[in-house]
C-alpha positions in Angstrom: 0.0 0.0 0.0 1.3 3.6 -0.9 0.6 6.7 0.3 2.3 10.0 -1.4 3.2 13.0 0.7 3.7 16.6 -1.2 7.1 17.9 0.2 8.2 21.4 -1.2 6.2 20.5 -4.9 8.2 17.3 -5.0 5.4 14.0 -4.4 7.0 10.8 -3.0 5.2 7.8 -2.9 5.6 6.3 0.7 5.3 2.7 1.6 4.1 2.1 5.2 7.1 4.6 6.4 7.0 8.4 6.7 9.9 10.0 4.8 10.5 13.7 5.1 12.8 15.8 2.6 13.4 19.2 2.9 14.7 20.8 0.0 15.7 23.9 0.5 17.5 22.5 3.9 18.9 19.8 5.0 18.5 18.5 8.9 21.5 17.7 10.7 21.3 14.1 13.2 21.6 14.1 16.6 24.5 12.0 18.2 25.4 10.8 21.6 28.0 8.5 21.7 28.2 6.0 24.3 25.0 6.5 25.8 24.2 3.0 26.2 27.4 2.5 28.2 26.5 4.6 30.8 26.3 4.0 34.6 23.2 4.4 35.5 23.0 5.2 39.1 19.9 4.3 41.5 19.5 7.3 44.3 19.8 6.1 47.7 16.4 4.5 49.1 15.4 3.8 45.3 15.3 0.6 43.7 14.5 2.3 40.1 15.2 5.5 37.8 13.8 6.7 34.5 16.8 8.1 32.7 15.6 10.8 30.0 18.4 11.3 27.4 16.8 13.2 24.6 13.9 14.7 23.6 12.5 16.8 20.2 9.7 18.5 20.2 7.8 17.7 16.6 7.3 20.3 14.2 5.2 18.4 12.8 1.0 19.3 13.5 -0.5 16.6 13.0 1.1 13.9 15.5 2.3 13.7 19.1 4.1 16.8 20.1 7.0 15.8 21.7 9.4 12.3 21.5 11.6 11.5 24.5 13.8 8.3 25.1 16.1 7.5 27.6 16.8 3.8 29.7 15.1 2.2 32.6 17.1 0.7 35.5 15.7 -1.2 38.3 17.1 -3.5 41.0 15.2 -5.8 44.1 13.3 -3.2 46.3 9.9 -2.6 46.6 7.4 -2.5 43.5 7.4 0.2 41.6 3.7 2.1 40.0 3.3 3.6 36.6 0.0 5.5 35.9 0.3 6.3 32.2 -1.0 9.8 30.5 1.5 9.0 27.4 2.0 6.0 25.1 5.4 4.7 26.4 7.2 1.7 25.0 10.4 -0.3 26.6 12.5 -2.6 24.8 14.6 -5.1 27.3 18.3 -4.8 26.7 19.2 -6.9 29.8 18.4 -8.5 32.9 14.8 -9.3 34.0 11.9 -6.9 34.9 8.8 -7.9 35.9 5.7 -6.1 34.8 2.3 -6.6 36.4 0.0 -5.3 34.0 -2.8 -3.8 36.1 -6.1 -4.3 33.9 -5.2 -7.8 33.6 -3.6 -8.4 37.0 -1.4 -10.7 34.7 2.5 -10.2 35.5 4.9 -10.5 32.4 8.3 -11.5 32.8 10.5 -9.5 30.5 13.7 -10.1 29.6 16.6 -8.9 26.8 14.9 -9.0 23.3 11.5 -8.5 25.1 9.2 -5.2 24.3 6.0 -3.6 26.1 4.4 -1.1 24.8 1.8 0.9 27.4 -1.3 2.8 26.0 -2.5 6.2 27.8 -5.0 5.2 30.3 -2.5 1.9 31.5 -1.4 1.0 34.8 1.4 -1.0 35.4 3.7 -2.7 38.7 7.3 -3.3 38.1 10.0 -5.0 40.1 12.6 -7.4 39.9 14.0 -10.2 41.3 17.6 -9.3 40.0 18.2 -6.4 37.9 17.3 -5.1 34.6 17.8 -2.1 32.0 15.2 -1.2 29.4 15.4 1.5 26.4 12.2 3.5 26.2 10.4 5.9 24.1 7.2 8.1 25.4 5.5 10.9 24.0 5.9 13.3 26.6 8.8 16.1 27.8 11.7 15.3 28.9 11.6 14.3 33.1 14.4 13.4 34.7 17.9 13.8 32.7 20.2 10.8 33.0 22.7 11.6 35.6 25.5 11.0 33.2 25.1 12.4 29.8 24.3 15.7 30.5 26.6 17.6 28.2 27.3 15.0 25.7 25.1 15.8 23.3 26.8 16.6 20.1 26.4 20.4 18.8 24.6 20.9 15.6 25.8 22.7 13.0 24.4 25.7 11.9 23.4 25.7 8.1 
């Protein structure tokens, strides 16, 4: 199935991807190196931390407004609640996290190369019996800055 998008008088046909040119200006990426590397440290009395890393706001108008990723840590302590008002999802790099999905009362075992996506209006329980790290992306601002890569962000060039 294609779709076409007009882009500066140009019309590409699109499979099921958006693809965005800009003619008259072409957008630089956004680097940071390492970030996956990273200590993520747990503040004392915690047993988990949502680790923010970047966020865009969208200049786009007709989708989500913002876009923030960043990792998950959490380590045995006691559970830990998410009441959603975004559409998050986490992708399991390592370890084990356990997920009690609310609605359900059913309680997923994650672990590396799993994914969980949660819908606005979920409720979730995590904890763990070891220790695990997810990568997430949630369309909200950005919360809490990991500890570690503030600063690291490449500059951008100016065009």
């Amino acid at each position: 199935m294609f779709s076409f998008i007009l882009t500066n008088s140009i019309y590409l046909p699109l499979p099921s991807i958006l693809i965005h040119i800009c003619k008259d200006k072409i957008v630089p990426l956004t680097i940071i190196k390492g970030a996956g590397h990273e200590h993520i440290p747990i503040p004392e009395g915690d047993c988990a931390i949502v680790a923010d890393f970047h966020s865009i706001k969208s200049q786009r108008t007709d989708s989500t407004p913002y876009l923030t990723t960043g990792f998950y840590r959490v380590v045995p302590g006691p559970t830990r609640y998410g009441s959603y008002d975004y559409e998050e999802t986490k992708y399991v790099l390592r370890g084990q996290i356990d997920v009690t999905d609310e609605a359900t009362g059913i309680t997923h075992h994650l672990v590396a190369g799993d994914w969980a996506f949660f819908h606005v209006g979920s409720k979730a329980q995590f904890s763990t019996k070891s220790e695990g790290v997810a990568f997430y992306a949630v369309t909200r601002p950005m919360n809490d800055g990991h500890p570690n890569l503030k600063g690291r962000e490449e500059s951008t060039p100016k065009l």
